[in-house]
C-alpha positions as a printed Julia matrix, in Angstrom:
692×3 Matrix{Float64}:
  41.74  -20.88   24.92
  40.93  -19.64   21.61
  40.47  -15.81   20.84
  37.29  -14.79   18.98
  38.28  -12.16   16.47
  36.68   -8.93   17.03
  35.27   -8.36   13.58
  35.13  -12.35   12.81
  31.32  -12.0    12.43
  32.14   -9.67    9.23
  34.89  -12.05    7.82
  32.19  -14.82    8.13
  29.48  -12.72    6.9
  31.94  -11.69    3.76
  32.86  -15.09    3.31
  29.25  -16.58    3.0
  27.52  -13.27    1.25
  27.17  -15.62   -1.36
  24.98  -18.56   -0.05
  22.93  -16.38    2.07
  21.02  -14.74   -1.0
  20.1   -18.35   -1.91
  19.34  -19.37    1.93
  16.92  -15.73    1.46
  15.2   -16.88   -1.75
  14.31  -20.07   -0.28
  13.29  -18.68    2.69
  10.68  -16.52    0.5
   9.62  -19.37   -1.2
   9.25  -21.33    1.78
   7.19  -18.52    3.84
   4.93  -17.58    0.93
   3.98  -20.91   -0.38
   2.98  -22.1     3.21
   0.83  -19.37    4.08
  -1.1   -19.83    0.49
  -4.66  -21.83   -0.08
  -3.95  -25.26   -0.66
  -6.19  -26.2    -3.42
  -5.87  -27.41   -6.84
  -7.43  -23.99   -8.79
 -10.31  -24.11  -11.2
  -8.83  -24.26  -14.67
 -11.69  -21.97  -16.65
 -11.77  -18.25  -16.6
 -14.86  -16.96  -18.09
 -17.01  -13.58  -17.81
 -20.51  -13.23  -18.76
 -21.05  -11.97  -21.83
 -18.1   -13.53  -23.67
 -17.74  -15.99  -25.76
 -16.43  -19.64  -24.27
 -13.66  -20.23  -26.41
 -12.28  -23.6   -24.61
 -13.89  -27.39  -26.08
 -17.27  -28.3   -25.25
 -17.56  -28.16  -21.57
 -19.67  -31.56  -20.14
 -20.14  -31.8   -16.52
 -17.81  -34.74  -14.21
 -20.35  -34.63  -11.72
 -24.1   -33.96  -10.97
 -24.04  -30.32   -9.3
 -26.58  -28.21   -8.43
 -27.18  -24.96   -9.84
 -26.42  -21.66   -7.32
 -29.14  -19.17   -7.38
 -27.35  -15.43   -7.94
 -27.1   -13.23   -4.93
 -29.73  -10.83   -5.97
 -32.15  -14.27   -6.03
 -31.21  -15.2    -2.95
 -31.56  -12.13   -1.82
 -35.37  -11.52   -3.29
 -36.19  -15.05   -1.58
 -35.51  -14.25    1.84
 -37.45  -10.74    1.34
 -40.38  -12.63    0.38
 -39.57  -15.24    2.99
 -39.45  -12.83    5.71
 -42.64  -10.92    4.49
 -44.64  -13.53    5.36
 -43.23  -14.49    8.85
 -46.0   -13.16   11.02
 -44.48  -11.12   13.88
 -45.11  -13.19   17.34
 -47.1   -11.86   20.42
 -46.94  -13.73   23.47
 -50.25  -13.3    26.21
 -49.32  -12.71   29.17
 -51.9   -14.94   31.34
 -50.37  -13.74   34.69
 -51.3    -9.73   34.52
 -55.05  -10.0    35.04
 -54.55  -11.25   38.04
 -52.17   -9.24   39.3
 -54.42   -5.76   37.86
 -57.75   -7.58   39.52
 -55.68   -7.57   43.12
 -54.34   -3.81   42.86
 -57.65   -2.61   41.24
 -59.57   -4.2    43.62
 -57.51   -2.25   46.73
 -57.12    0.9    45.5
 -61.46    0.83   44.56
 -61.77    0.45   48.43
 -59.44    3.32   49.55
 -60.89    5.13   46.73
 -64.9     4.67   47.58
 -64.25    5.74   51.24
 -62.22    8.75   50.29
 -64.7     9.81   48.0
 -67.7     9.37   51.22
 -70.04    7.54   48.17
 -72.58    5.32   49.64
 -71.75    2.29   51.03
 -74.4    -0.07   49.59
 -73.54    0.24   46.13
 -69.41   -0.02   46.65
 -70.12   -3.91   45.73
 -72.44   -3.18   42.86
 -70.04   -0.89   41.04
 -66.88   -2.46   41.81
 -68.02   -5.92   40.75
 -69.74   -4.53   37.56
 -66.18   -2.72   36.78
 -63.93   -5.68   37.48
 -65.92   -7.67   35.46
 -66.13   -5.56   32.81
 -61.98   -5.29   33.03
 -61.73   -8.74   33.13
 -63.74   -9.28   29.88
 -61.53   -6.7    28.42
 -58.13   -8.33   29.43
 -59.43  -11.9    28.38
 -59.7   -10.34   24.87
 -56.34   -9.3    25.03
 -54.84   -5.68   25.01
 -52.27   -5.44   22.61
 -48.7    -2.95   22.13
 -48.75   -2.29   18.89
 -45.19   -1.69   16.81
 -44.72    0.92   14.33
 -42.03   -1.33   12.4
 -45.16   -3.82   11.8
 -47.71   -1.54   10.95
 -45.85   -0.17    7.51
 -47.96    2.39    7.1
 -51.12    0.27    8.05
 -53.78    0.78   10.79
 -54.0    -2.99   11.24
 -51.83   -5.97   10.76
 -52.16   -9.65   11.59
 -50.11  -11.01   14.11
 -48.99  -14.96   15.43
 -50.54  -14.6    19.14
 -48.83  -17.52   21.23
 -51.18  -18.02   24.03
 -50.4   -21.53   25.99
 -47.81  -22.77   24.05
 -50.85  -22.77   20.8
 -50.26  -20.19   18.26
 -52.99  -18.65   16.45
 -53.46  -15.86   13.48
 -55.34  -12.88   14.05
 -55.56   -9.56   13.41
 -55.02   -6.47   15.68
 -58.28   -5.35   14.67
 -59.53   -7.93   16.89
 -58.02   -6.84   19.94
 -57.76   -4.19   21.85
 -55.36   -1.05   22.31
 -54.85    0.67   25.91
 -57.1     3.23   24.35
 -59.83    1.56   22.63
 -59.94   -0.84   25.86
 -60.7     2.54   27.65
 -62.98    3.96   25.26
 -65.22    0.45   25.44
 -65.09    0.25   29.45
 -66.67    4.35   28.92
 -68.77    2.98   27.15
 -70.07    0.2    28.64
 -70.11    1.09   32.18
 -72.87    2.91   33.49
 -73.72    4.81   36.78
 -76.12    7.5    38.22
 -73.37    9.23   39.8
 -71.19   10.73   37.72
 -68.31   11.56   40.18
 -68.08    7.4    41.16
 -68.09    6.59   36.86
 -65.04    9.58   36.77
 -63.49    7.77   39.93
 -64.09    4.16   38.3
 -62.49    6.03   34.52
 -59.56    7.32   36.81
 -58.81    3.79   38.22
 -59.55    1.85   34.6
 -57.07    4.12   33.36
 -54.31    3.93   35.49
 -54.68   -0.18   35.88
 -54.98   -0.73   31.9
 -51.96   -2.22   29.95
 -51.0    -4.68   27.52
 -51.21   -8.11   27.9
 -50.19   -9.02   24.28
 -46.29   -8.11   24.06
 -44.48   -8.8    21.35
 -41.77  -11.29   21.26
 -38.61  -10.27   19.37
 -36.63  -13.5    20.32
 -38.67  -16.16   19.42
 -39.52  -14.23   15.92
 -35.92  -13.36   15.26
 -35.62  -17.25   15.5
 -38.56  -18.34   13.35
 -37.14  -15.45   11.0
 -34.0   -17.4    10.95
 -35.07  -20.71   10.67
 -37.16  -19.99    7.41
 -34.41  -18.07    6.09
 -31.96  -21.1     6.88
 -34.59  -23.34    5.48
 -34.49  -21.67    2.07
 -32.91  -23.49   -1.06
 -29.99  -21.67   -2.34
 -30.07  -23.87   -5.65
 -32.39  -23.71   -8.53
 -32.48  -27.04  -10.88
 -29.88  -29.54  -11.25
 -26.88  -30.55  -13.8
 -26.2   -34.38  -14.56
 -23.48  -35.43  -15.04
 -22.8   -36.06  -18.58
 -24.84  -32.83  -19.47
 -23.16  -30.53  -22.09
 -22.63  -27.45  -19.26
 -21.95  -24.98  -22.44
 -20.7   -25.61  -26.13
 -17.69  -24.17  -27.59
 -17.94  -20.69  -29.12
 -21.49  -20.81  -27.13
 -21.76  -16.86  -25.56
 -21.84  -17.03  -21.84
 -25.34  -15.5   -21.2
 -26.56  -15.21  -17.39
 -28.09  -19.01  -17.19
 -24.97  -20.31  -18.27
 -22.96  -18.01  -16.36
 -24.72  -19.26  -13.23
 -24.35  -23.2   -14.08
 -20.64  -22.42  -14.62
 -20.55  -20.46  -11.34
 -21.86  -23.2    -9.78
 -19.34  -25.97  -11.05
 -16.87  -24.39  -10.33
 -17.85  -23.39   -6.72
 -19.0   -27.56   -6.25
 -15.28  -28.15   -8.06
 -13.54  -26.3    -5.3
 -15.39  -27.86   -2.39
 -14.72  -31.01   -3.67
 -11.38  -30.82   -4.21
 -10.83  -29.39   -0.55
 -11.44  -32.78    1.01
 -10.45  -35.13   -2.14
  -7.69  -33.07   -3.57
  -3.87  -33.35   -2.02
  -2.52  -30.97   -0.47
   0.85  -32.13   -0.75
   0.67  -31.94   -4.63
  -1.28  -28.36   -4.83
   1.59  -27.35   -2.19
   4.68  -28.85   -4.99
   2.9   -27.2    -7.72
   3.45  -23.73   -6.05
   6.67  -24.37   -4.63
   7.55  -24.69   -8.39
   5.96  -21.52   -9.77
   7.0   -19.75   -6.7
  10.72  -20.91   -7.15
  10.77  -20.47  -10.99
   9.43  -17.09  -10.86
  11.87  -15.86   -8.3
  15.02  -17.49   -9.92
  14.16  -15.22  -13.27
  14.01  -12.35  -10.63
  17.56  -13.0    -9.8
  18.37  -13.74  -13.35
  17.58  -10.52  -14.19
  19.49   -9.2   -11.08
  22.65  -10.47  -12.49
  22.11   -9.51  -15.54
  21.21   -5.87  -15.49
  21.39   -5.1   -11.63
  24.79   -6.66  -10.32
  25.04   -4.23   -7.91
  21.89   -5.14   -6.16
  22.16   -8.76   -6.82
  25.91   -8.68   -4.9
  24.44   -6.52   -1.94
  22.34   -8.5    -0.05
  20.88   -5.7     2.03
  19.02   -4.55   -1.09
  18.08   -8.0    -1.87
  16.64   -8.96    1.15
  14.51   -5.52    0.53
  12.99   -6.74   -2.89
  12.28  -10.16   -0.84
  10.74   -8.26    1.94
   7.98   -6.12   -0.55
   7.18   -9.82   -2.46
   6.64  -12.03    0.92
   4.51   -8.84    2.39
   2.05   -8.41   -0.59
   1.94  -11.75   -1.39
   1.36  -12.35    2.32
  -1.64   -9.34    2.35
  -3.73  -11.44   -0.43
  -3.38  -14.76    1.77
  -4.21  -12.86    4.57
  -7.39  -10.91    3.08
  -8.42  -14.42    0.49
  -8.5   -16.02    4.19
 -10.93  -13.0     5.87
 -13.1   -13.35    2.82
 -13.07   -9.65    1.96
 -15.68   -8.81   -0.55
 -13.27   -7.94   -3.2
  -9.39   -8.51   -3.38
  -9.06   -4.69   -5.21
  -8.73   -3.23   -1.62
  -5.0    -4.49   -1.14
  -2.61   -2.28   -2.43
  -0.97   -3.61   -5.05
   0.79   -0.25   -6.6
   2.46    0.12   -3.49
   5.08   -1.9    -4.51
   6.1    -0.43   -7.94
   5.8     3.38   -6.23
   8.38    2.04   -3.7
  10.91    0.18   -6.03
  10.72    3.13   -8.41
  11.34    5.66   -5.67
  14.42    3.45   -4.38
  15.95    1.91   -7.46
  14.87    2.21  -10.88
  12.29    1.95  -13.26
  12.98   -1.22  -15.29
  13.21   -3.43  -11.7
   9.84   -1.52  -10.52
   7.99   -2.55  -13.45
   9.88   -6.3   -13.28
   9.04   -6.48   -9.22
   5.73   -5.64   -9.67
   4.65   -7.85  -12.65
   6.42  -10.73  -10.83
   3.82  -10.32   -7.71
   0.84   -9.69  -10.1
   1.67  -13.13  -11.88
   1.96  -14.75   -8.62
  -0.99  -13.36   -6.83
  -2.73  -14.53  -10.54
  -2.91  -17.93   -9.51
  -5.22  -17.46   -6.4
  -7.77  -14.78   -7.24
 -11.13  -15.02   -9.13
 -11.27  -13.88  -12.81
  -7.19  -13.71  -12.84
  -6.86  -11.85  -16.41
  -8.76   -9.1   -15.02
  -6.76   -8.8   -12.31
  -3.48   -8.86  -14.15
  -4.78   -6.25  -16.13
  -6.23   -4.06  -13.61
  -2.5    -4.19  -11.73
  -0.68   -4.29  -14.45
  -2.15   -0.88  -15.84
  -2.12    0.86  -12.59
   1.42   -0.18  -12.06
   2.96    1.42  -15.07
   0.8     4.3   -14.27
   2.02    4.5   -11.09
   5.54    4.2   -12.2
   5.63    6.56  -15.01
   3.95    9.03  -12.86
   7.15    9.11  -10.24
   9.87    8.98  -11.96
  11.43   11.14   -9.39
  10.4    11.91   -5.86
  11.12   15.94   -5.43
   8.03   17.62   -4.23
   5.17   16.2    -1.85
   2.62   16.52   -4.32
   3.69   13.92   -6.67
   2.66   10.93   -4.75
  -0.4    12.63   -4.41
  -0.55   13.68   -8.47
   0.21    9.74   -8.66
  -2.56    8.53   -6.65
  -5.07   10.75   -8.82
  -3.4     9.31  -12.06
  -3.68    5.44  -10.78
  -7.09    6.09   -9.56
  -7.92    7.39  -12.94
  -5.94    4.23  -14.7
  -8.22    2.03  -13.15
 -11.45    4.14  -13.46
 -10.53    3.61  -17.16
  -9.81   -0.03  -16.62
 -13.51   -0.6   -14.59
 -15.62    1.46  -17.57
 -14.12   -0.55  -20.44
 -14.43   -3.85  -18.47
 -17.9    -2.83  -17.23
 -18.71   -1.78  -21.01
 -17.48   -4.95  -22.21
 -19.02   -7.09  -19.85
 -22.85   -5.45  -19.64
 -23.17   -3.46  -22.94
 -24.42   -0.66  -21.13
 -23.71    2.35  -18.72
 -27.05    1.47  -16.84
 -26.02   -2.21  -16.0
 -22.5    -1.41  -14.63
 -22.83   -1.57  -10.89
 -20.74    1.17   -9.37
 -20.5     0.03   -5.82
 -17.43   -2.27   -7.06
 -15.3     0.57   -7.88
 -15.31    1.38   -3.99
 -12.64   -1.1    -3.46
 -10.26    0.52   -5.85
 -10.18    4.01   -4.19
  -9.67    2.65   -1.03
  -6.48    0.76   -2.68
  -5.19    4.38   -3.94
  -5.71    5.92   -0.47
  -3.5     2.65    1.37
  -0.91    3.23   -1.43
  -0.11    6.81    0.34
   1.47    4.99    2.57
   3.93    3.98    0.49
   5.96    7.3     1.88
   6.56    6.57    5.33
   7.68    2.73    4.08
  10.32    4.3     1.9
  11.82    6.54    5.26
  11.5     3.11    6.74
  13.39    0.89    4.26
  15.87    3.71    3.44
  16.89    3.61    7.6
  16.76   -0.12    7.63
  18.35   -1.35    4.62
  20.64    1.3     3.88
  19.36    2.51    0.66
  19.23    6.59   -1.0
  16.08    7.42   -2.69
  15.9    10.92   -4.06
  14.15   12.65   -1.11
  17.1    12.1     1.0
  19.16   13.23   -1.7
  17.1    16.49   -1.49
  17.82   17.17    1.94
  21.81   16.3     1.63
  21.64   18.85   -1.14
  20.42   21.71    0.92
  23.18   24.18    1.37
  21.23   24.91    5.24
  22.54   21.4     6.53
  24.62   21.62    9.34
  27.69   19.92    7.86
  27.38   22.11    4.23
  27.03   25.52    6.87
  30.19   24.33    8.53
  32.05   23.88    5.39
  30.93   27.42    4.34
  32.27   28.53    7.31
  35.59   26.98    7.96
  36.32   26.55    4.37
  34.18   29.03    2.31
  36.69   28.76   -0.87
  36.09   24.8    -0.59
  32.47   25.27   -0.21
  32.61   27.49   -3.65
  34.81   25.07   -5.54
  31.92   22.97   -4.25
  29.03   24.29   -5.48
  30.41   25.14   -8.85
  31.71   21.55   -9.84
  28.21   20.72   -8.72
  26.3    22.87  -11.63
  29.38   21.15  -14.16
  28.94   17.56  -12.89
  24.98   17.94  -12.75
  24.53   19.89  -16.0
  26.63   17.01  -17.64
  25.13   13.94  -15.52
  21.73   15.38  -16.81
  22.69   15.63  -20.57
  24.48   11.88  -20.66
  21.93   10.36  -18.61
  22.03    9.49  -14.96
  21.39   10.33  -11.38
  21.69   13.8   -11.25
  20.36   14.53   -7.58
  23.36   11.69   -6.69
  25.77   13.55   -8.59
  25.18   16.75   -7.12
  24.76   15.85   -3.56
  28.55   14.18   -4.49
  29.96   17.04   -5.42
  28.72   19.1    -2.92
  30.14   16.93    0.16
  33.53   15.71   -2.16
  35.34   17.79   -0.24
  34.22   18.0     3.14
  37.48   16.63    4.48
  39.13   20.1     3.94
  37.41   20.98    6.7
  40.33   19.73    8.95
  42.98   21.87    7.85
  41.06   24.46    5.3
  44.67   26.63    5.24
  46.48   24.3     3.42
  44.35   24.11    0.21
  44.73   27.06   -2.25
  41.76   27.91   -2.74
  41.05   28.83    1.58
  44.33   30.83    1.75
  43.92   34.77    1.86
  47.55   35.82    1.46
  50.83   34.72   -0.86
  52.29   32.69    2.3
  51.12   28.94    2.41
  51.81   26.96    5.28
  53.41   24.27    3.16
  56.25   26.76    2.49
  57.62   25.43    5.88
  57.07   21.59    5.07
  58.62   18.69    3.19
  57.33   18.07   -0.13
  55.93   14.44    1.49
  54.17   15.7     4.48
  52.71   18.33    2.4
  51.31   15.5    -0.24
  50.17   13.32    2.79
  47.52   16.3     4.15
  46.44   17.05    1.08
  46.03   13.49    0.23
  44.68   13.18    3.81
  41.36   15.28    3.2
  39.89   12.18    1.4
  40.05   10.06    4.75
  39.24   12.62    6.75
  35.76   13.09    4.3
  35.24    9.35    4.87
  35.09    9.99    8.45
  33.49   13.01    9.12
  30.4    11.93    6.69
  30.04    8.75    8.35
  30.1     9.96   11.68
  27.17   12.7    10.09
  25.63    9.22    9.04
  25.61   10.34    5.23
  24.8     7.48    2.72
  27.87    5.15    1.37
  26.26    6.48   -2.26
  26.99    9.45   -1.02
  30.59    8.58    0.07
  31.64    6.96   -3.23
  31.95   10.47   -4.14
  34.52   11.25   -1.75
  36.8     8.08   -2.22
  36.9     8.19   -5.83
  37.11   11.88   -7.03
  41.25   11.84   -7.43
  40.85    8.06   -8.47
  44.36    6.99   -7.11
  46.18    9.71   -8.96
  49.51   11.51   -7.62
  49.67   15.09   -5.97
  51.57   16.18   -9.17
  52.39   19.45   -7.75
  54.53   17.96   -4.88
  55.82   15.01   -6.8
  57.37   16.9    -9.26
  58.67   19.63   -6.45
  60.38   16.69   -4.96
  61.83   15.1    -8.23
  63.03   18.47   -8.86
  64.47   19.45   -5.6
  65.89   16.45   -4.26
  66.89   14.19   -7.28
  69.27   12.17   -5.22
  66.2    10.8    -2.53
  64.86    7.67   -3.41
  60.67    8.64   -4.29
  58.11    6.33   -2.97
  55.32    7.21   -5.09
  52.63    5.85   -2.74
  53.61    8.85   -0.55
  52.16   11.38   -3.31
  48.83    9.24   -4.47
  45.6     8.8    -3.7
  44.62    5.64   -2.01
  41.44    5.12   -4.82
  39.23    3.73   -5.64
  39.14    5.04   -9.48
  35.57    5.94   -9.89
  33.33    2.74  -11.04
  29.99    4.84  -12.23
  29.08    7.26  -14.73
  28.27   10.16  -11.9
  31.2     9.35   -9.86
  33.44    9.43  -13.27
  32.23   12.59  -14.36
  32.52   14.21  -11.19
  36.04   13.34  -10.93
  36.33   15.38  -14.33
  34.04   18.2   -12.9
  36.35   18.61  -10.21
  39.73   18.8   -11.98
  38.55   20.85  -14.69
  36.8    23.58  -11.96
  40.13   23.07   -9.67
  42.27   24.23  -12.98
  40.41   26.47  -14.4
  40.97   28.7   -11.38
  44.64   29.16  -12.31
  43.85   30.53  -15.8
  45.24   34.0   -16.31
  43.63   34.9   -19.57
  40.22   33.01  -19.54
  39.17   32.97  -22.87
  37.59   30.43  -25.34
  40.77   28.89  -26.54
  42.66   28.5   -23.19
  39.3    26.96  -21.27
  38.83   24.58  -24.51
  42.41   23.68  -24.27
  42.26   23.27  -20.49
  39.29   20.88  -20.65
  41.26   19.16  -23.67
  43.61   18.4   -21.66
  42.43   17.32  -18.31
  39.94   15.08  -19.83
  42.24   13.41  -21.46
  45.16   13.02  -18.78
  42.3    11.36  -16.9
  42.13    8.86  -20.09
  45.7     8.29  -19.96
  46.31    7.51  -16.77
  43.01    4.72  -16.39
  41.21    6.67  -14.06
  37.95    6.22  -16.32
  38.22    2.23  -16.73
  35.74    1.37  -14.16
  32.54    3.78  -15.19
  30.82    3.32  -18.3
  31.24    6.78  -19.94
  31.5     6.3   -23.66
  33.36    8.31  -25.62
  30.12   10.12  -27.1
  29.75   10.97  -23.65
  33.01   12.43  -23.14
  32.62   14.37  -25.77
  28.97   15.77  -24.56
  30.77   16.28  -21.27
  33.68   18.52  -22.89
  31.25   20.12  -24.27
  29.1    21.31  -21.62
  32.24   22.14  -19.51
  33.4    24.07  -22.06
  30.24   26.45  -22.63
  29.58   26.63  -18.46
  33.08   27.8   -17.95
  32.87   30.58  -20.44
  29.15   31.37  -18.98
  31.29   31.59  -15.46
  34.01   33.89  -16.67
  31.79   36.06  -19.05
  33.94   34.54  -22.32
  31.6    36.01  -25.7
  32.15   32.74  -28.04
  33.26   33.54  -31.2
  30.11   31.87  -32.87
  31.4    32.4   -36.7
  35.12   31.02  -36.22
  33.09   28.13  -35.05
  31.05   27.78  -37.49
């Protein structure tokens, strides 16, 4: 039975890197397309106030014309306004106060020891007095339909009939009182107080009103209102060419195209609309990886990073789908700069700004009033990335935030301006939107932690924290190698200072230099610059074992910072700062001492890589030139230009500079800026007029 290899999933994975990119991008194309509206789009963009610069526009079809929102609006106010609030009488309640009053007058009367022959008189005249009262109908008022008004008329429902009347004609729990005062008379005063007492606690409303059944006559007048105003035949010239868009015509071409889309929901095919954006889609991604292989071959051959920039399109392409289908009130609450903030942040400034006008032209195609759009994103966008060109403090995404909210404050006036022709007519409710957009762009920092775990990428925050001479590993190499750790830190001010002045990564550069070494942690003894005395343990080893543990720290850095899970950026800087150059010092030793051994040469170099980028290249010079300069006895300005002279240029002839693209104008800035630190460092006064 067969074996499975135990890394075969790797060798496979190496072997087909190059199909799945392309099994990625048409997995994008597949997922965004299917989740976006299937419609064919209305061709015309317009804005009121402009002038229509397409051919005479003459309507297909007959369509009616939309009233505006704040007509609509004004209707059903009116509407409602005169939908009478309903009462309902409530038949049932006399008799069931006649009954109780009735009882309690008995109990009452013979408490109260009042003559027995004119209990009948009195209680009849009283209950018929009540009953007159309740068959007029004792209403509970509402506050919400007075307005301010003693009266107001009302829709009483009494037997399934409705009538209109007036509350003014009816009674309140306390005018019913003050009439049944009135009206009922007695000798004895103490029986018409009793009688009061009873009237009082038996009256209540019989006219309630009915909040159901008028919240549905409310609605059903509302429903029953025309939304249109007028009609457009078919044939009629809609709008001229070079015609201004004033509001009539803005609302006839609102209307068309609103009639357009419905119609084309049920007659147009789906199948086509759904080709046409698998085309755009498709196109627009395949110049994305154009330019990948072009000008980013390192991200277009890693498909970690890929699948990244594939991840940020689906998602906010996904958001508008998402949001167009909820029918938010404006599409300016997604978070469009969220994407340029991140690619800047993780990769570079050029790709941001490519990314994120790729996803703006997309997105184009399935909002309203589509220019505007683009150049509300677009705006904010290059704000957003010129504002962060590197991520060092906390208070940059927030400075960011404030300059993007302020790009498209800038962006609304001059629209607004444009559109209205004056301050008083721009509505400033529609700017909400917007700042909500800045505040979901914050977010933007966690993401980056996120994507930086998951996909394996540096940005410069986490460069930031490697650089801190308080991590754990940097302490330990102070420790256990504190000459190391010096070496360290000072061909991290060379490399930096000369990364900054050619142009690069400096952060990278410097968090390079300061972990290049970390392998000497190991065995710190055996390097020169950890040993406190004129005895070095290699006095009592063979020229080759001593070459193989210094060569040895290089491995041993691969190791140890992968086990501290330190980025492979990061690590570059350890497998490529001696390039694959020999351990001269031990190669020549054994040439000279033992002329008659046969010399591998593998045994005295460097496995490699050479370095392949401009920071790993020039820290690879940082480091030799620091490493030498250490074993200059007279440091002045000639020996330390000679020095860097000639290390610079050993690296040249032995190819260890091939594979980075320093120029030699760069070199040449580099020698310089060695040259003036290292005098800085040993307090060398430059003779300024031999120079000159």
């Amino acid at each position: 039975m067969a074996k499975i290899k135990k890394n075969s999933h790797k060798i496979l994975y190496r072997k087909y890197s190059a199909n799945i990119k392309y099994i990625m991008m048409a997995l994008t194309v597949f997922i965004i397309t299917f989740f976006l509206p299937k419609q064919p789009r209305f061709r015309y963009e317009f804005q009121k106030g402009k002038i229509w610069l397409n051919k005479d526009l003459i309507s297909p079809f007959s369509f009616a014309i939309l009233k505006t929102n704040p007509q609509v609006s004004t209707d059903k106010k009116d509407a409602l306004e005169n939908v009478l609030p309903i009462y309902r009488y409530d038949p049932e309640l006399l008799q069931d106060v006649d009954e109780a009053y009735a009882n309690e007058f008995d109990v009452k009367w013979n408490g109260n020891a009042f003559p027995e022959d004119e209990r009948v008189a009195n209680k009849t005249t009283s209950l018929k007095l009540l009953n007159e009262i309740y068959q007029k109908g004792i209403i509970a008022t509402n506050a919400k339909h007075q307005k301010g008004r003693k009266y107001y008329d009302v829709s009483l429902l009494n037997n399934n009939v409705t009538k209109t009347t007036s509350t003014q004609d009816l009674y309140t729990v306390q005018t019913a009182l003050d009439y049944f005062n009135k009206t009922f008379t007695t000798t004895n005063l103490k029986v018409k107080e009793m009688v009061m007492n009873l009237v009082e606690d038996h009256l209540q409303p019989n006219i309630i009103f009915d909040e159901k059944l008028t919240g549905i006559v409310q609605d059903n007048t509302i429903n029953s209102l025309s939304t249109t105003r007028g009609m457009v035949q078919k044939g009629e010239l809609i709008i001229a060419r070079n015609n201004v868009i004033d509001d009539e015509v803005y609302q006839k071409l609102q209307s068309f195209k609103e009639t357009y889309e419905a119609q084309t929901k049920t007659i147009g095919d789906s199948k086509i609309v759904y080709l046409g954006q698998i085309l755009l889609v498709s196109f627009i991604l395949s110049l994305l990886m154009i330019f990948l292989y072009l000008f980013r071959k390192d991200i277009y051959a890693d498909n970690r990073q890929l699948s990244l920039l594939m991840l940020v399109i689906t998602s906010m392409l996904l958001s508008l789908t998402y949001s167009i289908k909820l029918n938010l009130p404006s599409l300016y609450y997604i978070p469009f700069c969220i994407v340029p903030i991140i690619i800047r942040i993780l990769f570079d400034t050029r790709l941001a700004l490519y990314l994120h006008l790729l996803v703006i032209l997309i997105a184009g195609f399935f909002v309203p009033n589509s220019f505007e759009f683009v150049f509300y994103q677009t705006t904010a966008g290059m704000v957003a990335i010129y504002s962060i060109r590197n991520l060092i403090k906390r208070e940059q995404l927030l400075l960011s935030a404030l300059y993007i909210l302020t790009a498209y404050f800038i962006c609304f006036l001059g629209i607004g301006l444009l559109r209205e022709g004056s301050f008083k007519e721009i509505e400033w409710m529609n700017f909400v939107p917007f700042i909500f957009s800045v505040l979901l762009s914050l977010l933007a920092y966690p993401l980056i932690y996120a994507f930086e775990r998951v996909f394996g990428i540096t940005s410069d925050v986490a460069l930031i924290e490697l650089t801190n001479t308080n991590n754990k590993l940097l302490r330990e190499l102070a420790f256990k190698a504190p000459g190391t750790f010096q070496h360290s830190l000072q061909v991290a001010n060379l490399a930096e200072a000369a990364i900054f002045k050619i142009g690069g990564n400096s952060l990278l550069v410097r968090a390079g230099a300061l972990y290049h070494d970390i392998g000497k942690i190991e065995n710190p003894q055996y390097f020169i610059e950890n040993q406190n005395t004129t005895l070095s343990p290699h006095d009592k080893l063979p020229y080759e074992q001593s070459a193989q543990i210094i060569i040895k720290h290089v491995h041993k850095g691969i190791e140890i910072t992968r086990r501290h899970q330190l980025p492979e950026s990061v690590i570059d800087f350890i497998r490529t700062h001696h390039g694959n150059t020999r351990v001269d010092y031990f190669y020549q030793s054994f040439l000279k001492n033992s002329p008659e051994k046969f010399v591998d040469e593998n045994t005295f170099r460097y496995p490699g890589p050479i370095p392949f980028s401009k920071e790993t290249g020039v820290l690879m010079l940082a480091d030799s030139v620091e490493a030498a300069s250490r074993s200059i006895k007279n440091p002045d300005a000639q020996n330390i230009n000679d020095l860097v002279e000639r290390i610079i240029n050993y690296k040249l002839e032995q190819n260890q500079l091939d594979n980075c693209d320093l120029t030699l104008k760069d070199l040449e800035t580099i020698k310089l800026i060695f040259k003036t630190m290292l005098m800085s460092i040993y307090h060398v006064r430059i003779d300024y007029l031999q120079n000159v």
